[in-house]
N, C-alpha and C positions, 0 to 999 in steps of 0.2 A: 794441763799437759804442755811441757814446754814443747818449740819449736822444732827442735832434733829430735822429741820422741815421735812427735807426729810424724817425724819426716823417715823415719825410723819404719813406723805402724804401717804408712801408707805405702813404700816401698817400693813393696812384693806385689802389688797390683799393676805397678809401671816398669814391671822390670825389662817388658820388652822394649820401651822406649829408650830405656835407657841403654840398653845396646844397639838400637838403632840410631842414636845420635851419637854415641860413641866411636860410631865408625867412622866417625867424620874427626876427632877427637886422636885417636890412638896409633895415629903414626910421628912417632916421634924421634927422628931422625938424629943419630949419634955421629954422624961427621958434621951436622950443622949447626952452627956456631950462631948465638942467640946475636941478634945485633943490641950492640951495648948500650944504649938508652932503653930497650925493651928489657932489657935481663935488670940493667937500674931498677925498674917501675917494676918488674915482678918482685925483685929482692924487697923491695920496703913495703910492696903492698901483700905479698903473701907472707911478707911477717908480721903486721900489723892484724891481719886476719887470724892468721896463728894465735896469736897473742892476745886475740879477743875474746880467743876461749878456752887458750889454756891461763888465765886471768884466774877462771873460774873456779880452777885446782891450785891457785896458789904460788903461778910459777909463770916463767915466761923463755923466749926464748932472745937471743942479742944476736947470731950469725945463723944461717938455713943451715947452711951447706954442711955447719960444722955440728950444733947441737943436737941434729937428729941421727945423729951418726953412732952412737950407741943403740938406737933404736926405741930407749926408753919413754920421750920425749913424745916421741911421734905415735907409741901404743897410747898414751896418756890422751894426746889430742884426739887420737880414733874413738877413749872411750868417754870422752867429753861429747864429742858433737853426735855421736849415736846412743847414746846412754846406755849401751851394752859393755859387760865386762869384757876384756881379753883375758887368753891365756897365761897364765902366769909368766910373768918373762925373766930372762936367764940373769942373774946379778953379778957376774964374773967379767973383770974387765980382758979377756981374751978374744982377738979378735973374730972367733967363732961364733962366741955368747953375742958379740954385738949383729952378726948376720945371721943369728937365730933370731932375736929379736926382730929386728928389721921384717925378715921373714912369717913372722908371726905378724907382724902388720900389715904386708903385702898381700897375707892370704884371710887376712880380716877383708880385706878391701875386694879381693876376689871373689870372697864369698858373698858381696853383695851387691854380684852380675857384673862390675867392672872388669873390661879386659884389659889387662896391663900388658904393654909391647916396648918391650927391648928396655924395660925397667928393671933391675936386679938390686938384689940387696946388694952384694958388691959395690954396685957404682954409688949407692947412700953411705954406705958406711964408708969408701975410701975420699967420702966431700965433692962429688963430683956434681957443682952448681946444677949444670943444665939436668942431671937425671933429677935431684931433686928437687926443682923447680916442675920438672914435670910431674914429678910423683904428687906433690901439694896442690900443681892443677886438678889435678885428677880426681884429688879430696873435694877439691871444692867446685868441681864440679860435679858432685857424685852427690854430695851433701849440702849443700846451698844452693845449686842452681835447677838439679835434676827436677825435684819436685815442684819448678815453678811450673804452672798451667793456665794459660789463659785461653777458652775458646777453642779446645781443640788439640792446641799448638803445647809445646812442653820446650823447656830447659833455656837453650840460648834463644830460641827464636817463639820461647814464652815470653822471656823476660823483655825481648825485645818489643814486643807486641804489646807487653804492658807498658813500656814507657812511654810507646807511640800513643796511646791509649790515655793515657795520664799526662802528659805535654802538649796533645791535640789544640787545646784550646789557644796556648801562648804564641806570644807574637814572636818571629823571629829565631823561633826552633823546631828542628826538624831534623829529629832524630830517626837514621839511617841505618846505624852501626855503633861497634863501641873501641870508635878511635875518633876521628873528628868530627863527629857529630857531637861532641862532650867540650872540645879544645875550649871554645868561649863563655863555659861554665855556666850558661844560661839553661841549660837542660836539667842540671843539678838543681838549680836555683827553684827552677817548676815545679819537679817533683817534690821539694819541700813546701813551696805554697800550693798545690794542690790538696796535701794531708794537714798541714800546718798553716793557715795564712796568718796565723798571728808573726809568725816569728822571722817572716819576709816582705816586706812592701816591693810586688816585683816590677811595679811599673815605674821605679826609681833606677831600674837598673839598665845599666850600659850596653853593647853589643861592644862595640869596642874597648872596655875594659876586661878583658879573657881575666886577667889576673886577679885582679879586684872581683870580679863573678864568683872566682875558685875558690879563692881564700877564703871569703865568707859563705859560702856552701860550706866547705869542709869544718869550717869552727863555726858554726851552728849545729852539724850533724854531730860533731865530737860532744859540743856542749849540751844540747837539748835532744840530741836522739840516741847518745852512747854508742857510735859509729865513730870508732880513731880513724884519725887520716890515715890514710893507707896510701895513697897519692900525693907527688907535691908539684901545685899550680904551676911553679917553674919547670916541670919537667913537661907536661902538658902545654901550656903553650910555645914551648921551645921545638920539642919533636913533633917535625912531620908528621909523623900517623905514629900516636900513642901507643900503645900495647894494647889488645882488647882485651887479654886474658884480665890483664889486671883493672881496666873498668870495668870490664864485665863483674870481677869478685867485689870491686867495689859498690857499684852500684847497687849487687845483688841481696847488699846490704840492707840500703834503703828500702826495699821489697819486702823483707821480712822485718825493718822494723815497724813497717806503716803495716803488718799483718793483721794487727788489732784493727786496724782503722778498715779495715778491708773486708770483716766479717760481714758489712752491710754489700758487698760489691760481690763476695764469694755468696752468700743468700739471694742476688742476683743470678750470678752466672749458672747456679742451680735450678732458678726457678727458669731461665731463658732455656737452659738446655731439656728442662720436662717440656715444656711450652714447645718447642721446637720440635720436640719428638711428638707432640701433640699434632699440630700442627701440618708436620708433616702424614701422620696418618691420617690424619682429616682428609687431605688432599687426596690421597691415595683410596678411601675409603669413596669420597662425592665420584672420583673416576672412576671408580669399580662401578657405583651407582650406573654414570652416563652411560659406560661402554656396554653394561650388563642392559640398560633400558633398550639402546641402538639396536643391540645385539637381538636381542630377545622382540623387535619391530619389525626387523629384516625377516626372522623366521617366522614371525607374523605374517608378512605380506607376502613369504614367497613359497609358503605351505601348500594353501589355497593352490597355486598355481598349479605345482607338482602334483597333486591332487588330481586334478584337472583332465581328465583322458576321456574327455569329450573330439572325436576325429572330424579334422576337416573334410571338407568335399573334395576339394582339389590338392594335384601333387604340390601346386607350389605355396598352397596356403602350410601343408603339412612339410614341407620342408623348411621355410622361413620357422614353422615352430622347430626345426632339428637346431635351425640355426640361433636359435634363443639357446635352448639348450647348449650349443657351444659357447654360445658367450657368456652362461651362467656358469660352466666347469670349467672356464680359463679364465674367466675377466671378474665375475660377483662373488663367485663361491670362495676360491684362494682366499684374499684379502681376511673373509671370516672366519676362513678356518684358523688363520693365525690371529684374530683378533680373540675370537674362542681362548685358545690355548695363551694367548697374554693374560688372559681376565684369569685363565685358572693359576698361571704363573703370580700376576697380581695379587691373589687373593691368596694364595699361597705366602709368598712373600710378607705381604700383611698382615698373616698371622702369626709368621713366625717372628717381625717386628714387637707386632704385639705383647706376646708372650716372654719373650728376651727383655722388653722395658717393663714387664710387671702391669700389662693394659690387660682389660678382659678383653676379650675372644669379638671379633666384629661380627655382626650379626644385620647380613644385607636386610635389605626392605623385603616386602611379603612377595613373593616370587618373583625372586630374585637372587636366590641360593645358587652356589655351584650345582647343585643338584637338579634344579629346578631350569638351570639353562642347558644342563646334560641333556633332560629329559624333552626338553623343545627341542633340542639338537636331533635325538635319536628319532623323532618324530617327523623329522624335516628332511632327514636322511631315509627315513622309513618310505615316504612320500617321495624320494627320490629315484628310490630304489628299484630299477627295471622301467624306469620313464625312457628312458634312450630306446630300451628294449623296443618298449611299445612302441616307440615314434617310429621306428625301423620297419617295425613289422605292419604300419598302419601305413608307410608311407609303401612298402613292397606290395601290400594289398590296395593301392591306389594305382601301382603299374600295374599290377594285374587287371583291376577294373578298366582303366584306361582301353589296356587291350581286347579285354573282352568286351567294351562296349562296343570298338570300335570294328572287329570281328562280326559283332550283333549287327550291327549297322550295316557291314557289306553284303551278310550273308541273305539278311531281310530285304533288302536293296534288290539282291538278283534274283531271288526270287519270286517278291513282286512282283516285278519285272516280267519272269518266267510267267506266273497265274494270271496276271493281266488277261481280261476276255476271255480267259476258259470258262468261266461258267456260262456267260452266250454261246458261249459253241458248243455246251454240250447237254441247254437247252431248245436246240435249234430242232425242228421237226422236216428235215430235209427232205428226210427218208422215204415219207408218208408219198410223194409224187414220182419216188425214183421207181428204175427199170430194174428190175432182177439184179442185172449189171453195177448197174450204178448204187445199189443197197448195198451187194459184194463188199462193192467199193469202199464204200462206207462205212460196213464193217470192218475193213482191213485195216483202214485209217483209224478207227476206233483202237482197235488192237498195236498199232504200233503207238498211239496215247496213249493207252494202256501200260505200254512200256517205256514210256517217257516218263510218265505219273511214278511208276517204279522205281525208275533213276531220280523222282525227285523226294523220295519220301527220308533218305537220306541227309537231303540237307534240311529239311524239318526236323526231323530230329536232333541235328545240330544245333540250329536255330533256338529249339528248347530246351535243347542241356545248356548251353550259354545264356539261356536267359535264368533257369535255377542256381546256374552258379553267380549270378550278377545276385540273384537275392540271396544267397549263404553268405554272399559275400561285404552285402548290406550298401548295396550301391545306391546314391543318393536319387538317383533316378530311376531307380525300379520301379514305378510304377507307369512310367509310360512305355519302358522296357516289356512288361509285362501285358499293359493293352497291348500293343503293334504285336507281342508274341499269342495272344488269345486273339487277333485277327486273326493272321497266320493259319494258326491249328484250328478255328471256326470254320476258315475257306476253305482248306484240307480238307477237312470232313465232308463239306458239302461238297467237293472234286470228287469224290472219293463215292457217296453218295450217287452222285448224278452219274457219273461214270458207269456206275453198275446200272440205272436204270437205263441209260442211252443203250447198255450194250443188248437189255433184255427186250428196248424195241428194237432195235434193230435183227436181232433174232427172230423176233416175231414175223416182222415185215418182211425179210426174208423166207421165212417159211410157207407163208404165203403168196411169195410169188413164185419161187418153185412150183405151189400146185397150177397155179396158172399156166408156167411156163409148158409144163408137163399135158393138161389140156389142149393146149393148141398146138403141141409136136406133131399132135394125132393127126392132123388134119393138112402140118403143110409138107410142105415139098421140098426134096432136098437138094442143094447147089453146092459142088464139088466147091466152086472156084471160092465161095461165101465159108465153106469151113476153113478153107488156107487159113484166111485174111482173122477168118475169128482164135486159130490155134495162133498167129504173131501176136494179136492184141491179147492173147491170156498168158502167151512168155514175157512180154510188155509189162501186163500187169504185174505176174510173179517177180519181175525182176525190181517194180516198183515197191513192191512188200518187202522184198527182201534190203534195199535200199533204207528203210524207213524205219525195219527192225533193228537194222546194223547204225544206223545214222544216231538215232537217237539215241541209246547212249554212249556213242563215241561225241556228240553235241556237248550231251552232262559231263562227261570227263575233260573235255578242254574245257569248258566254262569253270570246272570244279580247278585245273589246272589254272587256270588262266587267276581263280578267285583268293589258289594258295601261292601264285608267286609272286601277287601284289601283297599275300596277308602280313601286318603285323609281328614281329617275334618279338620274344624275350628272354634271353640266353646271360647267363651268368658266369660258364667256362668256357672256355677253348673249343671242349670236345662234346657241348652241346649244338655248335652250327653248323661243321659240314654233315653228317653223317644224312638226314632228312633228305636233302638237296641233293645229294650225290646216290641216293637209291630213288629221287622222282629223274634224274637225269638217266640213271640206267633204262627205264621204263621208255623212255621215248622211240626207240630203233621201234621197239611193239608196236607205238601208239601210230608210226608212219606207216607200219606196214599195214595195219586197219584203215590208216586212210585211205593211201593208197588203195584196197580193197574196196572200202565203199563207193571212191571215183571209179573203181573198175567198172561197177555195176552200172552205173551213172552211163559209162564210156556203150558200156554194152551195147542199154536201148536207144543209144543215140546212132551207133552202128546199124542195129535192125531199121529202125527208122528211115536210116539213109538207103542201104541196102537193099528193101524192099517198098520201098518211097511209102511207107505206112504215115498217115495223117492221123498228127497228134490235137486231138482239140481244146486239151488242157494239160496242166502237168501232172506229176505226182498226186494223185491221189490221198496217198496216205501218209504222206508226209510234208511237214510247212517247211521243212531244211531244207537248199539249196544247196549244189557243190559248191557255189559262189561262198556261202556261209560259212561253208566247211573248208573251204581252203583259205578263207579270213582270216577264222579262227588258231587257226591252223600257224598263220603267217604270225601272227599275234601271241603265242603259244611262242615262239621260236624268237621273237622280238625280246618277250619276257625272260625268259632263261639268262642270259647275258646279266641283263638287268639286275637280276635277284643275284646272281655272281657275285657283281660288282659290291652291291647290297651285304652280302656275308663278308665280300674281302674287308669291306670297311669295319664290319661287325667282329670282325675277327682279329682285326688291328685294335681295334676298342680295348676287346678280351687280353690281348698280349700285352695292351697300355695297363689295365687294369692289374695284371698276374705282374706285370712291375713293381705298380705299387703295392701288393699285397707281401712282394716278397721285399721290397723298400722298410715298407712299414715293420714286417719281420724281423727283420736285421739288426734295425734299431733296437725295437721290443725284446727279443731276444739278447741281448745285451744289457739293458736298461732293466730290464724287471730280474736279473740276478743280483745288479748292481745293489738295486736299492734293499734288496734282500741280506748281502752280505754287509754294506752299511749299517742294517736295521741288527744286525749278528755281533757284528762291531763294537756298538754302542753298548750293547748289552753286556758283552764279554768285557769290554772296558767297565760299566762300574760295578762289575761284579770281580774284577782282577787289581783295578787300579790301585795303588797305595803311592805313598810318598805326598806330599803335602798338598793340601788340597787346593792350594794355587797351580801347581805343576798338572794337578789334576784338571782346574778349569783350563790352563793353555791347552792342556791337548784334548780336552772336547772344541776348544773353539775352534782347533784345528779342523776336526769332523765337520764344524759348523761352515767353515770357509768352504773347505773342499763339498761338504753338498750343496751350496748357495752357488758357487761358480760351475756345478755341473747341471743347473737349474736349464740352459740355454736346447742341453740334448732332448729336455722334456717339452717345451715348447715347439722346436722341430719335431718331436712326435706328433704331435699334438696339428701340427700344419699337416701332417703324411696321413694322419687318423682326418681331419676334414677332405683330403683328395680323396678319400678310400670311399666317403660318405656322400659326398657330390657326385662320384662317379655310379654311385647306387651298388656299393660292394657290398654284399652283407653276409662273407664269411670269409677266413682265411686259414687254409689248412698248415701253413708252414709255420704257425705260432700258436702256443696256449694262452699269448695273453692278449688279455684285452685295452684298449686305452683306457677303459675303468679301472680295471686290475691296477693299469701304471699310477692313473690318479689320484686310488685310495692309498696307493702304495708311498707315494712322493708326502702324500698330506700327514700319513704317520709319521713319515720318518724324520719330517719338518718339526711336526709337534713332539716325536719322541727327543731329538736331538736338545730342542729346546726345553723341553720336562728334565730332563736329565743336567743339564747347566744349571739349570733355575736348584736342582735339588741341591748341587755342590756350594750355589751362591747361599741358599738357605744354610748350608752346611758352616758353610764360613763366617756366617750371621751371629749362627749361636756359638761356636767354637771360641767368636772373640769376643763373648758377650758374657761366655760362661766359664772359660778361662781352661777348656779342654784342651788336651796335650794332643801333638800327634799321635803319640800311642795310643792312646786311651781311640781315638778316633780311628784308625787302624783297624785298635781289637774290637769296638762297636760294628764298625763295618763288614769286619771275616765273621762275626758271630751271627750277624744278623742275614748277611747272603749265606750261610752254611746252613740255614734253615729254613730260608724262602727258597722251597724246593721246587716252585715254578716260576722263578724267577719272575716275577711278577711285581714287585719291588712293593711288597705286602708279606707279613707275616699274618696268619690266622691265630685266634686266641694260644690252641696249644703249641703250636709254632711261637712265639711270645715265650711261654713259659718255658719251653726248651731252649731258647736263648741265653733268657737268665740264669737258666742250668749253666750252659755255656759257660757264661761270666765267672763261675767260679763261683756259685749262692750254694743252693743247696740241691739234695740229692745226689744218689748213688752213682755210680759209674754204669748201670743197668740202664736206669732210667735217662743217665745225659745219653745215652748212646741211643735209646729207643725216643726221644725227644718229648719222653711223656714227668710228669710231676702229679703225684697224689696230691690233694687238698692239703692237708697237712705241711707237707714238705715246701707247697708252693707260698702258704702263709707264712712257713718259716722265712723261705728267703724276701719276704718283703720286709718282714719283723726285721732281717739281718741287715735292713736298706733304713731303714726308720721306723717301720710301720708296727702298730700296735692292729692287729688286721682281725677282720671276722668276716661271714659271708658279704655284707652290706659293703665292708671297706673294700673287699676287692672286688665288689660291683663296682663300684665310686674309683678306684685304678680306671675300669675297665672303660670309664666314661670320658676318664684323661687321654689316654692314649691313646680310643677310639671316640670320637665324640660325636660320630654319625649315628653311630649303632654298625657298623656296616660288616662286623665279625673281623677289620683285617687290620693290622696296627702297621703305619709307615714308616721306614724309617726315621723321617724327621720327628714322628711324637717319639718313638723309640728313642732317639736323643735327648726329646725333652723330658723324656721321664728318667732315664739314665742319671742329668744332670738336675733335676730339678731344684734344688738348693744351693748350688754354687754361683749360680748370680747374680752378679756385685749392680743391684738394681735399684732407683731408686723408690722410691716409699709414698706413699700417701702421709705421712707424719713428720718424715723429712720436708716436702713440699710448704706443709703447713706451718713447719720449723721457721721455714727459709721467709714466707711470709708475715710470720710474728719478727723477725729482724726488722724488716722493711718497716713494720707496723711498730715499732720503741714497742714493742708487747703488746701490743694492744689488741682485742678479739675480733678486729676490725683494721679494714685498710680504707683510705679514701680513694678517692680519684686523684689529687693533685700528687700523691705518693705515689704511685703505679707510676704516674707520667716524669716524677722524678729520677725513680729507680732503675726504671724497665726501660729498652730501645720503644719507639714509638709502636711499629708490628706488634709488640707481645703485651705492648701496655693497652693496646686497644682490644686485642685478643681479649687482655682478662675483663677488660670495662664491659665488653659486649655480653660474654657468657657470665660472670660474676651476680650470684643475686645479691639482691639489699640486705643487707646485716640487719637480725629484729632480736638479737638479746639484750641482755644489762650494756646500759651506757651506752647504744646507738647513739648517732647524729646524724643530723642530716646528710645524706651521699655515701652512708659508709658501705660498705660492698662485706661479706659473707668469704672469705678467704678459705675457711674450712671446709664448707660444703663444696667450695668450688675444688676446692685439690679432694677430697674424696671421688668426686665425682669423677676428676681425670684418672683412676686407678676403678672405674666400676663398683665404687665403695656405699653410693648414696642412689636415689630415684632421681636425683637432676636431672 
């Protein structure tokens, strides 16, 4: 195949390149006037190229400007160097038929991706230098230089890259450009002793001989490489900066004729760029390994934790765990969730690498699938799931303990207190020596104990409702809660006990001395002045009872006052603090005028006393309270009130602090979680709406991307207003439904959604340029396949699938594309109409391509790969091994000293490393297995 058909063949595969460097190319300016040594060096050198290949037809050409001015000339040359025929051209010397012709050459040249600007047939046919000089560039670079490639790079800054590449080694050159970089003709000279050292000895040559350098470059290349000067040494080292167009054509020469010599360099650059794609999936594949090991350690060690709902004793051991928890959903968790979502993006990416270079399918280590770090993921989240909850509710059940224990404490405190010595008193046998009187007496005191005992059975009962709720409650100290509470109600009892039998001696005893009493009435004598005196001490007495009745529980109620304005609270709004407080303060006007009342009585027999000088020889009887006591308590009652005030005003500022930040937090929330809602809307409406090219497409996700990564800073301020809400012990907020979880999981989606959807378009773009898909075509794959992902879910299910392909234009009725259903039959047709000779088994075997999970739902991106599966331009397992039988003079074997001749050091060590020993016909020693080893890079062999 000669060199113009190849260049010919190859083309259509680079055609976008060649409008991409084009553009750098095709302004070619009609007022500006070529400077006259440059238009020189174009004139002889783009005719001397002309001439090289219309040589070949028989003919040549003497003036540019003039000869191609029929147009004849110049069809002739386009069907030389492309070896396609043209259109038959017009033979009439008119000057129409010559701008038909010309015209038919213009749009030979069009038709193969070249954009010609401000080139008309007119201006060739009326000889005008500069258009034609430009038209001839345009040849030659369209057709000699386009398809140079070296590494990547294509056309002028191939060719360029190849020189540097091939003069590297020489002394004293260093090629730049192609104007004076060439002047001293040592550049020319290298490239001939690099292909050829026979036919240059270059270490004899001059730097300061420019002239002498040229000449003998250019007649050597004319003599032994069939390259006519197209340049003259004099014009070159006289002009300033040479022309590039015309070394450029020059040189470009040299390039294709050392093309033979170059088969060993192009079976190179083949094998470095599979190697390379190797290479690089390697890399990509060991870091999926690490991140997917990392990854899948961390949800190892921090399962367990979550897990973990064993409650502390104390508030603050249980809130330092809330506060682990905060640092785990701001500072540990983040980081994974996007390390997660890289590894599926990575592996993603990687396969779609894969698949586009013709590699089989990566296949992680034994759990260590996407699927298998899902499933620790959902696990980990599983285990996460209502830990806050709990910590909240365990740490709200720790104020509650707190209070109740400490409630238990005061309550058992004053009580104790209270029982102290009652059961000596009320196994005391007084009785047994008293006087009628003094039994009375006894009795009455019994009776108002009796009703002290009453007022105290109350707070026993309190006592043991607070100690059942300290164990419902699972207090870590219930058990000595629970003794000091079965003291308590063991003493009780025996109070309670002994009470009744005191009161039934003391009846006893009493009944017997009435008959005494009643006995010796009989017998004494009555003294007027001795009844007075005994009717004051029985108003005395009466008024002592009556004091003792009323005393005692007006005692229990300010003690019980006194017990409720030092207690404990625990309030969580506003309009739990005053109301309590403001109905015990109403109660007080009552509770004075009771005092006041039992000091009356107090007052009373202090008045008789006086008034009738009656001698008292003890006091009270039947009561151990004192006014003293009572107007203590009293004082103390009235100290406390203030106090507890002051108590609620702070508690109630607390409340107003807190209903701040609740409605703080609100505002934010309320804001932010629509936010990330309509984002999350966005995205979706975007790549289910987007068209126009799928670059224009990734700018405005990245746009998305910027704009939620810079509104990142509102979610951290939540996230500070969510810890004051939690240190403050808020654990509800009526003025929002959402929660800081709600925000969290909500920010973590739309992170990993924003980023799923980029990664999709990059994959997009992977295969489009790999597979050589149009934008239309990518377009109608796009509308066809969201017109059938009817939950948007960025999945098709099996028959969802098949109603796509209806879509596309395969097979089936207009019934059936509209109902998105396909019979068997119809669905084999259209794959048969795609290539497929199909039976159940084959479109089981589709169904493994385009879902390879099993997982019922086929993605877009297989959806493409199966769309395109045959158009791309990929290389081979047999090419590979092509490229290393060059290396190898044919041989079924390669050495070592060859790899490190051929290859950069990186790729030659690559293949020394993985390459087995060669054991067929004709081994030798060291020789290395070339074929198994390029099988193997294509998943072809068990290597």
């Amino acid at each position: 195949m000669t060199h113009v058909e190849h260049t010919t063949m190859q083309y259509n595969n680079h055609e976008f390149e060649q409008e991409e460097y084009m553009l750098q190319e095709d302004e070619w300016d009609r007022d500006l006037l070529l400077d006259p040594a440059w238009e020189k060096q174009q004139r002889k050198t783009f005719t001397a190229w002309c001439n090289s290949h219309l040589r070949k037809a028989g003919t040549q050409i003497e003036n540019i400007e003039d000869d191609f001015r029929n147009g004849l000339k110049l069809m002739l040359l386009l069907e030389v160097i492309s070896g396609e025929r043209l259109p038959k051209p017009d033979r009439g010397k008119m000057r129409f038929h010559k701008i038909a012709n010309v015209n038919k050459a213009l749009d030979f040249i069009t038709s193969k991706g070249v954009k010609l600007v401000s080139i008309g047939a007119e201006e060739i046919v009326d000889g005008n230098v500069k258009m034609t000089l430009g038209m001839i560039w345009t040849i030659i670079l369209r057709f000699a230089i386009q398809d140079i490639s070296v590494e990547e790079t294509s056309a002028k800054e191939g060719l360029l890259l190849w020189c540097q590449r091939k003069t590297a080694p020489y002394r004293n050159v260093n090629v730049q450009n192609f104007h004076i970089s060439w002047k001293d003709g040592l550049a020319l000279c290298a490239l001939i002793h690099r292909h050829r050292p026979d036919l240059i000895d270059y270490s004899k040559l001059n730097k300061d001989d420019a002239l002498g350098n040229l000449s003998l470059a250019l007649e050597i290349a004319e003599k032994h490489l069939d390259i006519p000067k197209m340049l003259d040494p004099e014009d070159l080292v006289n002009t300033a900066k040479p022309d590039d167009r015309a070394v450029m054509t020059y040189v470009s020469c040299y390039y294709h004729s050392f093309a033979g010599a170059q088969k060993a360099e192009t079976a190179a650059n083949r094998i470095c760029k599979v190697l390379g794609v190797n290479q690089e999936n390697e890399k990509l594949m060991e870091e999926y390994e690490r991140l997917a090991s990392e990854l899948l350690e961390w949800i190892r060690r921090t399962t367990p934790w979550l897990e973990n709902r064993t409650p502390e004793k104390t508030m603050s051991a249980m809130q330092q765990k809330l506060e682990d928890f905060r640092d785990y959903r701001r500072m540990h968790k983040p980081p994974k969730v996007q390390e997660k979502c890289q590894l599926e993006i990575n592996f993603n990416t990687l396969q779609t690498k894969l698949r586009i270079s013709n590699r089989p399918a990566f296949m992680p280590s034994e759990g260590k699938m996407v699927s298998d770090i899902a499933g620790a993921w959902q696990s980990l989240e599983q285990a996460e799931k209502g830990y806050e909850e709990w910590l909240l509710t365990e740490i709200r059940r720790l104020e509650r303990l707190d209070h109740l224990a400490e409630k238990f404490r005061q309550k058992a405190s004053v009580h104790e207190g209270w029982s102290h010595g009652k059961e000596q008193i009320l196994t005391q046998k007084d009785y047994e020596s008293a006087s009628l009187t003094e039994v009375r007496a006894l009795l009455r005191k019994h009776e108002a104990f009796e009703s002290d005992l009453a007022a105290h059975q109350d707070r026993v009962e309190q006592i043991a409702a607070i100690a059942q709720e300290l164990n419902e409650l699972d207090y870590h100290a219930a058990a000595s809660v629970n003794e000091r509470c079965q003291k308590i109600c063991d003493q009780w009892d025996r109070l309670g006990t002994l009470t009744q039998k005191r009161r039934e001696a003391l009846e006893v005893r009493g009944a017997s001395r009435d008959f005494h009493l009643v006995f010796h009435s009989l017998s004494l004598p009555c003294f007027p002045c001795g009844q007075r005196s005994e009717k004051l001490l029985e108003t005395i007495d009466q008024l002592y009872l009556e004091f003792a009745k009323r005393a005692a529980p007006f005692n229990n109620w300010m003690e019980g006052a006194m017990e409720d304005l030092q207690d404990m609270f625990i309030v969580h709004t506003v309009d739990e603090i005053q109301a309590p407080h403001e109905q015990f303060k109403a109660t007080l006007p009552e509770a004075d005028g009771e005092r006041q009342a039992i000091l009356g009585i107090y007052n009373e027999v202090q008045k008789i006393v006086q008034s009738y000088g009656v001698s008292l020889s003890h006091s009270n009887p039947y009561s151990a309270i004192t006014p003293e006591e009572i107007r203590a308590k009293w004082d103390r009652v009235k100290q406390l009130v203030p106090q507890r005030d002051h108590a609620l005003q702070e508690e109630l500022a607390r409340q107003h602090a807190n209903e701040r930040l609740r409605r703080q937090f609100a505002a934010q929330a309320n804001l932010i979680g629509p936010w990330i809602q309509n984002k999350m809307e966005e995205i979706a409406h975007s790549s289910i709406e987007m068209s126009g090219p799928l670059e224009d497409q990734m700018n405005q996700l990245k746009q998305y991307e910027h704009v939620i990564v810079a509104y990142k800073p509102n979610i951290d301020k939540l996230e500070g207003d969510h810890q004051l809400i939690q240190e403050s012990l808020i654990f509800d907020n009526k003025h929002t439904n959402y929660t800081m979880e709600h925000i969290r999981v909500g920010w973590e989606l739309l992170l990993t959604t924003i980023a799923r959807t980029i990664n999709e378009i990059e994959t997009q773009i992977l295969t489009r340029d790999a597979k050589g898909i149009s934008h239309e075509q990518m377009n109608e794959f796009r509308a066809s396949f969201n017109h059938f992902d009817r939950d948007d879910s960025g999945n098709l299910r099996p028959e969802e699938f098949k109603a796509c392909l209806i879509s596309l234009g395969h097979v089936g009725n207009d019934e059936q594309k509209k109902k998105g259903g396909m019979e068997a039959d119809d669905f084999r047709a259209c794959l048969i109409s795609m290539g497929y000779d199909l039976g159940e088994v084959e479109f089981a075997r589709i169904m493994t391509l385009v879902d390879p999970n099993g997982s019922g739902l086929v993605s877009f991106q297989s959806f493409i790969d199966f769309m395109t599966r045959e158009t791309a331009d990929t290389d081979t397992a047999e090419q590979v091994i092509a490229s290393f039988r060059i290396l190898a003079a044919d041989k079924p074997y390669i050495l070592i000293e060859e790899l490190r001749r051929e290859l950069p050091p990186e790729q030659a060590e690559y293949c020394i490393t993985r390459m087995p020993p060669y054991s067929g016909p004709g081994k030798v020693p060291g020789a290395l297995d070339y074929t198994s080893f390029s099988t193997a890079l294509y998943g072809e062999s068990d290597l």
